[in-house]
PDB file of N, CA, C, O and CB in Angstrom:
ATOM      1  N   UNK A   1      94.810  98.127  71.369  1.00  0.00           N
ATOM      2  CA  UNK A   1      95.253  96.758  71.568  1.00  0.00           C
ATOM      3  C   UNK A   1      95.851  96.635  72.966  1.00  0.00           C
ATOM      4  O   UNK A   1      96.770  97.427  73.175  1.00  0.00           O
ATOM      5  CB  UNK A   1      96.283  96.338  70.479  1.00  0.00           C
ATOM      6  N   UNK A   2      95.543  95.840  73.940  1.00  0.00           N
ATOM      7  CA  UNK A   2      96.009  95.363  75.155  1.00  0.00           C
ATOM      8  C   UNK A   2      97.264  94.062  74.943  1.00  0.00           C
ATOM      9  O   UNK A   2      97.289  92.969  74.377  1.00  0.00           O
ATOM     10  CB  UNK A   2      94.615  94.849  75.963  1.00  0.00           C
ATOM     11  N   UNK A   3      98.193  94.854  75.712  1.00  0.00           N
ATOM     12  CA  UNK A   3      99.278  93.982  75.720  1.00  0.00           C
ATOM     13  C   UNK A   3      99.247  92.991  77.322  1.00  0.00           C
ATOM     14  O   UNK A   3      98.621  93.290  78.339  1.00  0.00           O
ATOM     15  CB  UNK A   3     100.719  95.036  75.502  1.00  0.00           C
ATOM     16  N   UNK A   4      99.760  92.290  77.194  1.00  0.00           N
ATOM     17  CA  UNK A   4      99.932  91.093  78.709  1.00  0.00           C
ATOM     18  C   UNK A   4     101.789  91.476  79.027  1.00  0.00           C
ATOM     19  O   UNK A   4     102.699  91.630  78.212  1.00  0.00           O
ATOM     20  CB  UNK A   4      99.584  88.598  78.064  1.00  0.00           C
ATOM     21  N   UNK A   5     101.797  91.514  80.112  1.00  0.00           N
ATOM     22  CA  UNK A   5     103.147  91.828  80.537  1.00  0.00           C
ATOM     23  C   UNK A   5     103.070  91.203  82.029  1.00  0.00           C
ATOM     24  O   UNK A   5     102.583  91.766  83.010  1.00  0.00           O
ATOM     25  CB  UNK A   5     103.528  93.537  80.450  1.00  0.00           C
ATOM     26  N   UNK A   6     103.836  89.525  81.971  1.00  0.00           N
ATOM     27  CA  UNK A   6     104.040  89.147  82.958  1.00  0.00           C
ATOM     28  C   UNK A   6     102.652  88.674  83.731  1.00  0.00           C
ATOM     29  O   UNK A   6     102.480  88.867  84.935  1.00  0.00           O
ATOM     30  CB  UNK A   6     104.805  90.078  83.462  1.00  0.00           C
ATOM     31  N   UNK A   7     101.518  87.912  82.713  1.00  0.00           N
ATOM     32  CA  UNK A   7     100.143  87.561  82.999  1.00  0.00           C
ATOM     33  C   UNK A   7      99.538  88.504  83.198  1.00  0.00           C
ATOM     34  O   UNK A   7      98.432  88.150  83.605  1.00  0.00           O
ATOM     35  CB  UNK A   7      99.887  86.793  83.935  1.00  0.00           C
ATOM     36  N   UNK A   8      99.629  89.810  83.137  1.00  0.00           N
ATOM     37  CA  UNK A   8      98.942  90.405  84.074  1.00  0.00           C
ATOM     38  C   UNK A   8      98.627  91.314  82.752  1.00  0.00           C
ATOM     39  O   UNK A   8      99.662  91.662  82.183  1.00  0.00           O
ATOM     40  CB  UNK A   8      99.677  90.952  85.576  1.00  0.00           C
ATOM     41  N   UNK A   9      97.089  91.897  81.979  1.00  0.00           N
ATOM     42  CA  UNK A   9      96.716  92.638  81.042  1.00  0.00           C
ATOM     43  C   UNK A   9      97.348  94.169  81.889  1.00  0.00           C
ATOM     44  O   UNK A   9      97.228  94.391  83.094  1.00  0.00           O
ATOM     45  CB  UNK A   9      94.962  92.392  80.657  1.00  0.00           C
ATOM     46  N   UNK A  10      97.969  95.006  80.949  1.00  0.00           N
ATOM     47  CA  UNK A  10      98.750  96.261  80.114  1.00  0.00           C
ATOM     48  C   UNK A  10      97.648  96.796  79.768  1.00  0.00           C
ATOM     49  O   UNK A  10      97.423  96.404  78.623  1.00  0.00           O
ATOM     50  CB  UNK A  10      99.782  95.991  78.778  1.00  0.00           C
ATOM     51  N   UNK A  11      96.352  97.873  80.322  1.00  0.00           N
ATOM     52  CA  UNK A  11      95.580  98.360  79.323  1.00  0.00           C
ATOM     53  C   UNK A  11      96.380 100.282  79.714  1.00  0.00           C
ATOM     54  O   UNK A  11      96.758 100.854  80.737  1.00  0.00           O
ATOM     55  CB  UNK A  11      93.479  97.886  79.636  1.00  0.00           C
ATOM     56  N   UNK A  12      96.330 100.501  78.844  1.00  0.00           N
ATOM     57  CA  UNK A  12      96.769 102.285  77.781  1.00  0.00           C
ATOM     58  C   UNK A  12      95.487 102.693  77.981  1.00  0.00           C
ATOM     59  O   UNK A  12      94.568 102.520  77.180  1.00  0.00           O
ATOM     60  CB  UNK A  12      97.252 102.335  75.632  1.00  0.00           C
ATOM     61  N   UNK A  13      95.373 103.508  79.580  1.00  0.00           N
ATOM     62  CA  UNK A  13      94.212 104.651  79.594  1.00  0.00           C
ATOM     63  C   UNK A  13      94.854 105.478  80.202  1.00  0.00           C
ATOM     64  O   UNK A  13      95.948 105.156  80.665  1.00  0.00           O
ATOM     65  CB  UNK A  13      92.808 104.437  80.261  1.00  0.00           C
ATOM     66  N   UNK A  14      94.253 107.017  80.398  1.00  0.00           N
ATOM     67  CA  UNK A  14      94.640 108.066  80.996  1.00  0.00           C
ATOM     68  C   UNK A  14      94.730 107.784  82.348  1.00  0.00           C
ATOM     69  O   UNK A  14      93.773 107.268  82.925  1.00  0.00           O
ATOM     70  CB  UNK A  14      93.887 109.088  80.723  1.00  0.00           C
ATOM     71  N   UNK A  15      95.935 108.105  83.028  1.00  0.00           N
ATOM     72  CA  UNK A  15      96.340 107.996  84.151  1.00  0.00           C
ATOM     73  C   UNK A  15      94.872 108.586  85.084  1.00  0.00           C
ATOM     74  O   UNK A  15      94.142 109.577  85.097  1.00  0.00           O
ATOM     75  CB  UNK A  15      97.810 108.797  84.239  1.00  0.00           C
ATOM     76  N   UNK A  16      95.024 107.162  85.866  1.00  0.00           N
ATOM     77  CA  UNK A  16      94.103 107.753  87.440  1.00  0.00           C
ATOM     78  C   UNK A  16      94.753 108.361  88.394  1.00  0.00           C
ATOM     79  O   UNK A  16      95.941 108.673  88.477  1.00  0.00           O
ATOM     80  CB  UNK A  16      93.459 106.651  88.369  1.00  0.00           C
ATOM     81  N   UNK A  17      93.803 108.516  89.164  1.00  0.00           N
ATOM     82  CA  UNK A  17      94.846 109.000  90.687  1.00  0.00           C
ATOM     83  C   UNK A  17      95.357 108.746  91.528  1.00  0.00           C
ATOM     84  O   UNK A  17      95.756 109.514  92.403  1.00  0.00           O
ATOM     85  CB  UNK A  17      94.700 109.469  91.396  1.00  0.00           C
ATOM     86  N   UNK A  18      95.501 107.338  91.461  1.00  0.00           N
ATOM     87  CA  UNK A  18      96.033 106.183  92.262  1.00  0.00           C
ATOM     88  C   UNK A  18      96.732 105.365  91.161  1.00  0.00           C
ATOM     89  O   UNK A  18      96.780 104.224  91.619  1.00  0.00           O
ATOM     90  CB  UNK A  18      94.834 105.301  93.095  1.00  0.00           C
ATOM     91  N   UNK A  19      97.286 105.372  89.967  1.00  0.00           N
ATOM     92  CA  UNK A  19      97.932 104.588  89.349  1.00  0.00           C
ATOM     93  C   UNK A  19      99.380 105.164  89.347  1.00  0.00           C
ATOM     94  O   UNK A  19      99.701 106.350  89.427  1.00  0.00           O
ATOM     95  CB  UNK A  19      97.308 104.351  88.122  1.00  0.00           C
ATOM     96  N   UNK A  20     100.136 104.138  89.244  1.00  0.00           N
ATOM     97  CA  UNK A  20     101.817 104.901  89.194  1.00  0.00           C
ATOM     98  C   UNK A  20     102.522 103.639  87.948  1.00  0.00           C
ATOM     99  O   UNK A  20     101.892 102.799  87.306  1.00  0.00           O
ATOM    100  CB  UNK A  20     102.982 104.816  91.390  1.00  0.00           C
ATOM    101  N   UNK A  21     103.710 103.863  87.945  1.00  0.00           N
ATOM    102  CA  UNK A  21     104.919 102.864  87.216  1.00  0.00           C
ATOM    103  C   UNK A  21     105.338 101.732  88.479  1.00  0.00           C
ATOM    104  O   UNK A  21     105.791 102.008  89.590  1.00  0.00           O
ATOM    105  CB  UNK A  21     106.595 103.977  86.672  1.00  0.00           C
ATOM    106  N   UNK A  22     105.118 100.782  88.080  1.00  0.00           N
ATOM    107  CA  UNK A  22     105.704  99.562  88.904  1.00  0.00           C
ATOM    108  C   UNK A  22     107.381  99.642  87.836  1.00  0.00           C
ATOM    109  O   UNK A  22     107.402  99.292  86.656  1.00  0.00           O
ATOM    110  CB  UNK A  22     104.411  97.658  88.730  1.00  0.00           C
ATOM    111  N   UNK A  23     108.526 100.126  88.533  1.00  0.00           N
ATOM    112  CA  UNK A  23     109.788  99.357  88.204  1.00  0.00           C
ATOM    113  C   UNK A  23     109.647  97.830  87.722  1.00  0.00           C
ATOM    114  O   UNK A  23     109.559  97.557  86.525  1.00  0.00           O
ATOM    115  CB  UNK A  23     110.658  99.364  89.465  1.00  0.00           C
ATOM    116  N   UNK A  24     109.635  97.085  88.491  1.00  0.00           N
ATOM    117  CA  UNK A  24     109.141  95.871  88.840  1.00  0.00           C
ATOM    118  C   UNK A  24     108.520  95.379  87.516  1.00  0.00           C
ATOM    119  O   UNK A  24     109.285  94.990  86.634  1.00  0.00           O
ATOM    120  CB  UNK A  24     108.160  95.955  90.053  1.00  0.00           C
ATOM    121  N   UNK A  25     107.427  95.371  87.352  1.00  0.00           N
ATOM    122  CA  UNK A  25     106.334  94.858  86.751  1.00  0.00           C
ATOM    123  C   UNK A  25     106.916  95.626  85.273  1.00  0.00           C
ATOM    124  O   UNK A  25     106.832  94.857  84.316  1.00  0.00           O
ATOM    125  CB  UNK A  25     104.686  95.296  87.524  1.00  0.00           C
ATOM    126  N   UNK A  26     107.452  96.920  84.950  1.00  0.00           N
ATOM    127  CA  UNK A  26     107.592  97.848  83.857  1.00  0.00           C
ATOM    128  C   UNK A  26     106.575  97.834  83.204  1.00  0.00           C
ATOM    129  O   UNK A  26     106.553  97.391  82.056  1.00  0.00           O
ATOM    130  CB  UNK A  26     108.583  97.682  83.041  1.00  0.00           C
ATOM    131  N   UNK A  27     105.339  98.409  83.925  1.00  0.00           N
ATOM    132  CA  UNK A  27     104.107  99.133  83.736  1.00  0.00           C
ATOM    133  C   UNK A  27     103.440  99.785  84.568  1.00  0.00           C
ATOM    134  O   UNK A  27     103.690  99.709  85.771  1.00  0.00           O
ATOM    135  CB  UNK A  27     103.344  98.522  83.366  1.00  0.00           C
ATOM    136  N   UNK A  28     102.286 100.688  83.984  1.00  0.00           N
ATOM    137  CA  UNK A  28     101.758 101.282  84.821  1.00  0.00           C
ATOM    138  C   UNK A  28     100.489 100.201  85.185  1.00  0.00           C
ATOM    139  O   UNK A  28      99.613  99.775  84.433  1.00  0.00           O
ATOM    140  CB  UNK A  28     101.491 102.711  84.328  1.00  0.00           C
ATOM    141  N   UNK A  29     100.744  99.908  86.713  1.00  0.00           N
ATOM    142  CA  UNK A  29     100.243  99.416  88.071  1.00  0.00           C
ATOM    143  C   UNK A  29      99.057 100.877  88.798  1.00  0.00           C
ATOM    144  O   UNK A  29      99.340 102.058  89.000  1.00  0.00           O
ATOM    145  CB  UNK A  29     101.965  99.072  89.215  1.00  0.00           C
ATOM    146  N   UNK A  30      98.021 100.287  88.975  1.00  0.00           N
ATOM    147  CA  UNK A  30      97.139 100.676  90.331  1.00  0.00           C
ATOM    148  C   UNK A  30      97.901 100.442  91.707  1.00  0.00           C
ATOM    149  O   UNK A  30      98.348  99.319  91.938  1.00  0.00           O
ATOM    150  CB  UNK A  30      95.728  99.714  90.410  1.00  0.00           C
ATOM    151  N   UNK A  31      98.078 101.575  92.719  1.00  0.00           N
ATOM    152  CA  UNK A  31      98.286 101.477  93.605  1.00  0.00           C
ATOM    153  C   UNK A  31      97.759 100.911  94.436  1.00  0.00           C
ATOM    154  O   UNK A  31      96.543 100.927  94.243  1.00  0.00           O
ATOM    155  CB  UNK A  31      98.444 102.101  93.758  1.00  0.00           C
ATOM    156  N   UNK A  32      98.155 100.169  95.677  1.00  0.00           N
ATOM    157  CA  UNK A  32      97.046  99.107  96.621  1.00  0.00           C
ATOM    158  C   UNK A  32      97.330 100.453  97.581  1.00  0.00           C
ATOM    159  O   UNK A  32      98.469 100.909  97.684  1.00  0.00           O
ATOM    160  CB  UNK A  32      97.598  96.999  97.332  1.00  0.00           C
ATOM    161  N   UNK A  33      96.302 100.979  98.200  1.00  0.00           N
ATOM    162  CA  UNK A  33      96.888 101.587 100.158  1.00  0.00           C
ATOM    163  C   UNK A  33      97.271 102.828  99.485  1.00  0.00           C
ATOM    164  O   UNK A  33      98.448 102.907  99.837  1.00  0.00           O
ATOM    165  CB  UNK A  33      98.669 100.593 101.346  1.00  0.00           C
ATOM    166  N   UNK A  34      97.069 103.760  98.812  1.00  0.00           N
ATOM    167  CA  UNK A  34      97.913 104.944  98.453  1.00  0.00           C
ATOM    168  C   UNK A  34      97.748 105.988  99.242  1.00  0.00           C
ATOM    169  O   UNK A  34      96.614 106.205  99.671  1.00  0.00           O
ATOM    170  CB  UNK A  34      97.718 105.406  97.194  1.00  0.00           C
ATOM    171  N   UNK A  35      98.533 106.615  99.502  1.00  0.00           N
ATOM    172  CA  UNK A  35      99.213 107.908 100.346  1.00  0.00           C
ATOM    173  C   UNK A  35      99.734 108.327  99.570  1.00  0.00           C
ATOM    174  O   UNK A  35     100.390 108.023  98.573  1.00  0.00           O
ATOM    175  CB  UNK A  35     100.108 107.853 101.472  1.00  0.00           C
ATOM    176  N   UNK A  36      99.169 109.649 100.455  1.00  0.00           N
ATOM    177  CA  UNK A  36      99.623 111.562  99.822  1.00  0.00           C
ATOM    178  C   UNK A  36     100.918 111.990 100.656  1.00  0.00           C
ATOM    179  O   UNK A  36     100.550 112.751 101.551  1.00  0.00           O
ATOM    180  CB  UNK A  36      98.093 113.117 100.341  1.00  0.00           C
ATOM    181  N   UNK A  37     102.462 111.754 100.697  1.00  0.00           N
ATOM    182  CA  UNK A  37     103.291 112.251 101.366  1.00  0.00           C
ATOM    183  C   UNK A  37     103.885 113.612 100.220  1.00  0.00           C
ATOM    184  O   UNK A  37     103.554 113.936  99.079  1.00  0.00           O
ATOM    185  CB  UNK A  37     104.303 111.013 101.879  1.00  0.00           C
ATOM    186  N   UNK A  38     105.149 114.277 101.452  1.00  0.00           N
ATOM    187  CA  UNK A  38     105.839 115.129 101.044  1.00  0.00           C
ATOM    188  C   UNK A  38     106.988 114.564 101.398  1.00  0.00           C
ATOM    189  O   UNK A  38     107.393 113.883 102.339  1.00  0.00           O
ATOM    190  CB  UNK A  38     105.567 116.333 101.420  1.00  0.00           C
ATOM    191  N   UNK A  39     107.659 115.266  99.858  1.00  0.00           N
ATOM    192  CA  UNK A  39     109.082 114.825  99.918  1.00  0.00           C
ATOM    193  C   UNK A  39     109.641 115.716  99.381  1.00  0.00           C
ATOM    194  O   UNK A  39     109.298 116.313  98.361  1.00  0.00           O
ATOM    195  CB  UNK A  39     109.480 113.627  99.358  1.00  0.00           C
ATOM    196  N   UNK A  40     110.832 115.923 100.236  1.00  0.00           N
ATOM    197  CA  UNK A  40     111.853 117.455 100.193  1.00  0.00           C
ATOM    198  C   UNK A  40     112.574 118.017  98.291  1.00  0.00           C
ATOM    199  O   UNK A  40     113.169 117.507  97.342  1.00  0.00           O
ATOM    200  CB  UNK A  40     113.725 116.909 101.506  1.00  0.00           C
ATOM    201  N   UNK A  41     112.115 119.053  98.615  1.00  0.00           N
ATOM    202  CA  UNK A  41     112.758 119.531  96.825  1.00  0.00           C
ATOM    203  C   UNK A  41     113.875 120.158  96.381  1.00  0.00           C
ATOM    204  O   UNK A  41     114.924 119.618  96.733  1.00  0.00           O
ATOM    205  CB  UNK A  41     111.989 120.464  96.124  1.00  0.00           C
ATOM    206  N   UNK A  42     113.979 121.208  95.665  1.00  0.00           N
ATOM    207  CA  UNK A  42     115.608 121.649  95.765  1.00  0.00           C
ATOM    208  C   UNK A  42     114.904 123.260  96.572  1.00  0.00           C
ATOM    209  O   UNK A  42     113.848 123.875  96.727  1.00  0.00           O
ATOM    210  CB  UNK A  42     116.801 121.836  93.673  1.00  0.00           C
ATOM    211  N   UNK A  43     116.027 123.303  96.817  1.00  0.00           N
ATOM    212  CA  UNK A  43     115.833 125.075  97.562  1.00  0.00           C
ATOM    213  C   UNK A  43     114.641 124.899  98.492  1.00  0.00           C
ATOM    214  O   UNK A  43     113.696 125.628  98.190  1.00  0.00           O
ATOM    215  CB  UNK A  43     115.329 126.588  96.231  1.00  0.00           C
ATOM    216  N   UNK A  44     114.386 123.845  99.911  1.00  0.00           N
ATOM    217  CA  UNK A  44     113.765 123.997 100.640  1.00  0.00           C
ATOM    218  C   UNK A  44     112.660 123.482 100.252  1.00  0.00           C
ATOM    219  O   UNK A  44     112.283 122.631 101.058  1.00  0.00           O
ATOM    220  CB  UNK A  44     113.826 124.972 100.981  1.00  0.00           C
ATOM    221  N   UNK A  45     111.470 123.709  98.749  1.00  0.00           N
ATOM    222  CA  UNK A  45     110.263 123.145  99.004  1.00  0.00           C
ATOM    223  C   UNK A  45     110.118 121.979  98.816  1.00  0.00           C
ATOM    224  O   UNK A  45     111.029 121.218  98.491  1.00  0.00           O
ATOM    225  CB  UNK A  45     109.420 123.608  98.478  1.00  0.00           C
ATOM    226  N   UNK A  46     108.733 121.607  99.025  1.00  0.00           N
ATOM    227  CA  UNK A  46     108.035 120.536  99.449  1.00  0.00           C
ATOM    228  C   UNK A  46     107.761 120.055  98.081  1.00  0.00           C
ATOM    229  O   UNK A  46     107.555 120.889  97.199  1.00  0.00           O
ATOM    230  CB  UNK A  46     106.814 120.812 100.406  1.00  0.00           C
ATOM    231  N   UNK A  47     107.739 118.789  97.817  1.00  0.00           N
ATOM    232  CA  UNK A  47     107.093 118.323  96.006  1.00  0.00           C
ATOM    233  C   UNK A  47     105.973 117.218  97.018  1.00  0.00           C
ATOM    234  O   UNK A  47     106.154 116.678  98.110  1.00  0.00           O
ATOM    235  CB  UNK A  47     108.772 117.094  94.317  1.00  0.00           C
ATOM    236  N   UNK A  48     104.922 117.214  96.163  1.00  0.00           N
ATOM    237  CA  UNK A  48     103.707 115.978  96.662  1.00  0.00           C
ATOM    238  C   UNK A  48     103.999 114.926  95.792  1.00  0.00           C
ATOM    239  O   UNK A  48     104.430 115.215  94.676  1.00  0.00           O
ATOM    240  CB  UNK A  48     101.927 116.375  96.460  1.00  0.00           C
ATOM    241  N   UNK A  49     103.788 113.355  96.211  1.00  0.00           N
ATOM    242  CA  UNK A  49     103.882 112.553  95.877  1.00  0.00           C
ATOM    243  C   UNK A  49     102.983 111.457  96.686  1.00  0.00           C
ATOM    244  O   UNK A  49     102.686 111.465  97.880  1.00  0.00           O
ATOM    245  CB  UNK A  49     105.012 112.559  95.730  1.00  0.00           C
ATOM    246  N   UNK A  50     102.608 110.420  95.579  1.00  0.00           N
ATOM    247  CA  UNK A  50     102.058 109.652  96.258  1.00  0.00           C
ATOM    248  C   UNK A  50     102.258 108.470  96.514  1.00  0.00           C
ATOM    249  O   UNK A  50     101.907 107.745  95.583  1.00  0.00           O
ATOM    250  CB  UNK A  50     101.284 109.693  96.037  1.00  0.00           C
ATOM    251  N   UNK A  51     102.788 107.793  97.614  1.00  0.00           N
ATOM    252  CA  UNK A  51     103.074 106.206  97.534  1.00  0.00           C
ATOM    253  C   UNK A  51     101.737 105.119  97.856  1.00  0.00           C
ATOM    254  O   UNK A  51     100.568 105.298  98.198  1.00  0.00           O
ATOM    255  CB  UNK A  51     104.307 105.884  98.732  1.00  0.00           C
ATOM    256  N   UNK A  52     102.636 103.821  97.532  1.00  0.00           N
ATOM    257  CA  UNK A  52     102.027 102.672  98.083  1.00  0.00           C
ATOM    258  C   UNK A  52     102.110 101.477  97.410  1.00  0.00           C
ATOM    259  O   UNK A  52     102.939 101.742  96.539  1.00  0.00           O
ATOM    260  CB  UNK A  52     100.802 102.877  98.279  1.00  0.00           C
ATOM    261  N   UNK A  53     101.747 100.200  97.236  1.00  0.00           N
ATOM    262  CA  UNK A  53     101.974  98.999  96.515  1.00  0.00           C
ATOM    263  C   UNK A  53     101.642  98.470  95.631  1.00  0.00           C
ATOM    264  O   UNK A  53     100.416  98.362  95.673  1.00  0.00           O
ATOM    265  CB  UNK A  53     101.886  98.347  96.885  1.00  0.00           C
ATOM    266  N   UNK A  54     102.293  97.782  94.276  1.00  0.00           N
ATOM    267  CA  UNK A  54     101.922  97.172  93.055  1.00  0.00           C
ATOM    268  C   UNK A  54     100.946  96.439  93.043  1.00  0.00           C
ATOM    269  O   UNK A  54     101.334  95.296  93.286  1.00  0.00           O
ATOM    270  CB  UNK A  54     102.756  96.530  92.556  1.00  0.00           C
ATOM    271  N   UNK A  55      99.834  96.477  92.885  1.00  0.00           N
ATOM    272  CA  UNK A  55      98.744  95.639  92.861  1.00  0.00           C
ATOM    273  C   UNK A  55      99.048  94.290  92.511  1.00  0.00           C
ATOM    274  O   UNK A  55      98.467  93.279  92.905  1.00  0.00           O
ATOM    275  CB  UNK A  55      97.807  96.119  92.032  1.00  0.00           C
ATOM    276  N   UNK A  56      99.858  94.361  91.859  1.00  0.00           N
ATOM    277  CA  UNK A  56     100.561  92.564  90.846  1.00  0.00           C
ATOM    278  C   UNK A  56     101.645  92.252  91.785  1.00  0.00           C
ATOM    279  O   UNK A  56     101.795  91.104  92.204  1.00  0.00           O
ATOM    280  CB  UNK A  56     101.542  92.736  88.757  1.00  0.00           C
ATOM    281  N   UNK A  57     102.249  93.025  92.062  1.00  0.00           N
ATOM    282  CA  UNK A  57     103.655  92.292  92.992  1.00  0.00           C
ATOM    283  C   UNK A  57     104.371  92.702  94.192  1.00  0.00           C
ATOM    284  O   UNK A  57     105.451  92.410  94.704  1.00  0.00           O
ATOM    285  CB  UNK A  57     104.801  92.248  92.229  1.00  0.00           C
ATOM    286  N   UNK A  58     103.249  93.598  94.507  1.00  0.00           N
ATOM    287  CA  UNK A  58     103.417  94.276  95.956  1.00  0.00           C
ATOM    288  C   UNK A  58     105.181  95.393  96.322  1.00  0.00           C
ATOM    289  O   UNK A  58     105.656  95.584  97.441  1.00  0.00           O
ATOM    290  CB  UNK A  58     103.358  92.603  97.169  1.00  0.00           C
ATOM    291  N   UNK A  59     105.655  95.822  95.223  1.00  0.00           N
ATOM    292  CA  UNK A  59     106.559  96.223  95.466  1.00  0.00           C
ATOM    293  C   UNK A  59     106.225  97.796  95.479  1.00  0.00           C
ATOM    294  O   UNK A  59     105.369  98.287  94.744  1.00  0.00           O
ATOM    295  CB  UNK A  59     107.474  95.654  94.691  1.00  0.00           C
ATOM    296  N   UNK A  60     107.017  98.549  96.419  1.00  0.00           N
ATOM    297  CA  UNK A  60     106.767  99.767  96.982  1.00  0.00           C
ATOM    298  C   UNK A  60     107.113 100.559  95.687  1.00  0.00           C
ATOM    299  O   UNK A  60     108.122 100.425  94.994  1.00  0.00           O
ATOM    300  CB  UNK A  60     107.616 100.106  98.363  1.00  0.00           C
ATOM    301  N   UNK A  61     105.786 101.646  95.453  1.00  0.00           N
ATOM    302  CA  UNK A  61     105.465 102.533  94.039  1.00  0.00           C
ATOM    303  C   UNK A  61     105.707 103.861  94.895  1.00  0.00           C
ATOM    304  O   UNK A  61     105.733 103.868  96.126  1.00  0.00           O
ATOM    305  CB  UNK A  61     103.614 102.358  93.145  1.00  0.00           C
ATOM    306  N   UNK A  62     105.933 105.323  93.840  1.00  0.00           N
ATOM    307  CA  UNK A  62     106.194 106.622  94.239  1.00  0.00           C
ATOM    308  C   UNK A  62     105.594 107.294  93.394  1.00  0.00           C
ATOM    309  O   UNK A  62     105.888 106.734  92.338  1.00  0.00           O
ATOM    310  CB  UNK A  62     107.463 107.009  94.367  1.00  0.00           C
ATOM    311  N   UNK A  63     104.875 108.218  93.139  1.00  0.00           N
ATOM    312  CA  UNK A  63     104.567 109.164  91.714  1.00  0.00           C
ATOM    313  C   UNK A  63     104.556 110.480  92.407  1.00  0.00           C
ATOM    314  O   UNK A  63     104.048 110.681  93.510  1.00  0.00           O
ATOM    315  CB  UNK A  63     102.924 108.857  90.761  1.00  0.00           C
ATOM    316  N   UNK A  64     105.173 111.376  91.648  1.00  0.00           N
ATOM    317  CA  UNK A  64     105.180 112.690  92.062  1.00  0.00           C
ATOM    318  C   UNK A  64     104.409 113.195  91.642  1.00  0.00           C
ATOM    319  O   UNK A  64     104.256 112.852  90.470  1.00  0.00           O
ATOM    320  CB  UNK A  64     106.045 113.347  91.931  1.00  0.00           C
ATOM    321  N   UNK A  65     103.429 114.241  92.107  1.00  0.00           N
ATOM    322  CA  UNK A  65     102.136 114.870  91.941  1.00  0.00           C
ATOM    323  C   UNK A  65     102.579 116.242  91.816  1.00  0.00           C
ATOM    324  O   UNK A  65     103.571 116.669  92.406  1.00  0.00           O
ATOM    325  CB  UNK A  65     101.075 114.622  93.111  1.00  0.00           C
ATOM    326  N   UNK A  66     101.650 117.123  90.842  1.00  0.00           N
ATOM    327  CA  UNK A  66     101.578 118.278  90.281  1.00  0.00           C
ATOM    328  C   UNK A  66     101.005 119.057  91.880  1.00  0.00           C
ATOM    329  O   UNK A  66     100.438 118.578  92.862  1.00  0.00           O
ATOM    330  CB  UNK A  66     100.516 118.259  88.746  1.00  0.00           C
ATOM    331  N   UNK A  67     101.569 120.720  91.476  1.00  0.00           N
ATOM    332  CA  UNK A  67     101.117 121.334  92.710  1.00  0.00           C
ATOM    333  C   UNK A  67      99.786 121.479  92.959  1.00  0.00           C
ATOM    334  O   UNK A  67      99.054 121.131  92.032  1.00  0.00           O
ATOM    335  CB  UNK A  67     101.594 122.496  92.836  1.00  0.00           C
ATOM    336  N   UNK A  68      99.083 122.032  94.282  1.00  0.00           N
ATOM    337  CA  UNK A  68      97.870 121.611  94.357  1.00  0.00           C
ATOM    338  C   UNK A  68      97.042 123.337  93.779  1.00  0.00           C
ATOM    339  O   UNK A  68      97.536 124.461  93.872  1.00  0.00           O
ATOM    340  CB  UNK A  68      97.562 120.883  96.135  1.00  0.00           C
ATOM    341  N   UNK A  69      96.202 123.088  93.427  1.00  0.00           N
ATOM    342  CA  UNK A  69      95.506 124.372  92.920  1.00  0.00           C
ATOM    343  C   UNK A  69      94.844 125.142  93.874  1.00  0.00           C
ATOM    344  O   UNK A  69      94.268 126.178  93.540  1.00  0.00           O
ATOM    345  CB  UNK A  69      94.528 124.103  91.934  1.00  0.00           C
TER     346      UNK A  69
END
């Protein structure tokens, strides 16, 4: 069942690779423009993450990404 949250259809599929959590919106949003940055971890390393903008309301998204294989 697809929920509407704020006009905008809520569909429940397995995360892509460009989708993150919109705060904002309080759903998971497609990223517009996404980038692969690094952002500092505890004890020196690096964690990957990916930013860029809510497709619905343009507010700046973050998802932290698993290490790379």
């Amino acid at each position: 069942m697809d929920e509407v949250m704020n006009g905008a259809p809520v569909v429940k599929t397995p995360t892509a690779a460009n989708e993150g959590y919109c705060v904002k919106c309080k759903a998971k949003r497609v990223m517009n423009t996404p980038t692969e940055v690094e952002m500092p971890g505890k004890g020196g390393a690096v964690r990957r993450a990916m930013t860029g903008t809510c497709s619905v309301c343009g507010t700046k998204m973050f998802k932290i990404l698993g290490k790379k294989v």
